[in-house]
C-alpha positions in Angstrom: -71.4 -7.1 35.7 -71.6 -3.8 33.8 -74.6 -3.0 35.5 -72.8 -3.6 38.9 -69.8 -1.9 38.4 -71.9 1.6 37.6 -74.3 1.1 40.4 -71.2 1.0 42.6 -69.8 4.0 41.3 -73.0 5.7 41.3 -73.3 4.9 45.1 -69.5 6.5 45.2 -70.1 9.6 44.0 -73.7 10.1 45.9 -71.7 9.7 49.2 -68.9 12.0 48.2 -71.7 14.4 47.1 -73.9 13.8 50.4 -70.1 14.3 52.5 -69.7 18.1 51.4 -70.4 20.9 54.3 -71.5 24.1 54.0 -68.6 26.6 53.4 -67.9 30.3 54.5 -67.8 32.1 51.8 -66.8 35.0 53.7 -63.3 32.9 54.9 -63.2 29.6 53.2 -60.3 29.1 50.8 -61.0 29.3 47.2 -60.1 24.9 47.7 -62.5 24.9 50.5 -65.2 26.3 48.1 -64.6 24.4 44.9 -64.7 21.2 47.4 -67.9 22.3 48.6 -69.9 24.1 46.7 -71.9 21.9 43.5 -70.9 23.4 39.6 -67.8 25.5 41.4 -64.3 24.8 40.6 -61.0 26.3 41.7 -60.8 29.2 39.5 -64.2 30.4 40.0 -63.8 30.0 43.7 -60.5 32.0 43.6 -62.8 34.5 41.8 -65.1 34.4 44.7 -61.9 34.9 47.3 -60.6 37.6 45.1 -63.6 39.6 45.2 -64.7 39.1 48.3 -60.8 40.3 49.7 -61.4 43.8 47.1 -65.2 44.3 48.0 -65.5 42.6 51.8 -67.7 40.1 53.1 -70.8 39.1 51.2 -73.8 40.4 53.0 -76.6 37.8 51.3 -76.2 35.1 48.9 -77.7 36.3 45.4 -74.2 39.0 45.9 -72.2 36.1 44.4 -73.7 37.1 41.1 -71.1 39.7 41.2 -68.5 36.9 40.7 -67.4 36.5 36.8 -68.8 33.1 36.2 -71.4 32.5 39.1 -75.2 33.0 38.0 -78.3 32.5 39.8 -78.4 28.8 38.7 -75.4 28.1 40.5 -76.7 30.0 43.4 -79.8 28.1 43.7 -78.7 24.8 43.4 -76.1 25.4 46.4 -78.5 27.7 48.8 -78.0 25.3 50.8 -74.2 24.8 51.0 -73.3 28.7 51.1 -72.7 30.4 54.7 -72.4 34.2 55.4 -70.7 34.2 58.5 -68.7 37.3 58.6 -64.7 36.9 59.4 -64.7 37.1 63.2 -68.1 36.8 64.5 -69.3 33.5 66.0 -72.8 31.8 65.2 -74.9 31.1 68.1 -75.9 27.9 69.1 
């Protein structure tokens, strides 16, 4: 029953895991952040907010290493999940 009762909650978290989308870090709320991005909570995310409003838009990724508490670890394992869009400007499709 154990057994069960951790597979099922292993499932549970994979899913919430698999149901995060990328996120603007050039508008995205510091909740919209932390919600998204893996290893990220809400006060590093405000960080993020705070300095991207004091030093504008990030221009590439590896920028966030600026951020009190992000590192290149953290950067790496959410590539993937980080967007650059500038405020404004609309991605092609």
């Amino acid at each position: 029953m154990k057994f069960l009762l951790t597979l099922l909650a292993t499932c549970m978290l994979a899913s919430l895991a698999w149901a995060a989308e990328p996120v603007n870090v050039n508008t995205a709320s510091a909740e919209e952040i932390a919600e998204s991005l893996n290893g990220v909570g809400l006060i590093k995310a405000a960080r993020i907010v705070e300095y991207r409003q004091a030093n504008g838009p990030f221009t590439h990724v590896d920028e966030l290493v600026n951020v009190k508490g992000i590192g290149i670890r953290t950067i790496d394992k959410n590539k993937e999940m980080i967007l650059l869009q500038a405020a404004g400007v609309q991605a092609d499709n």
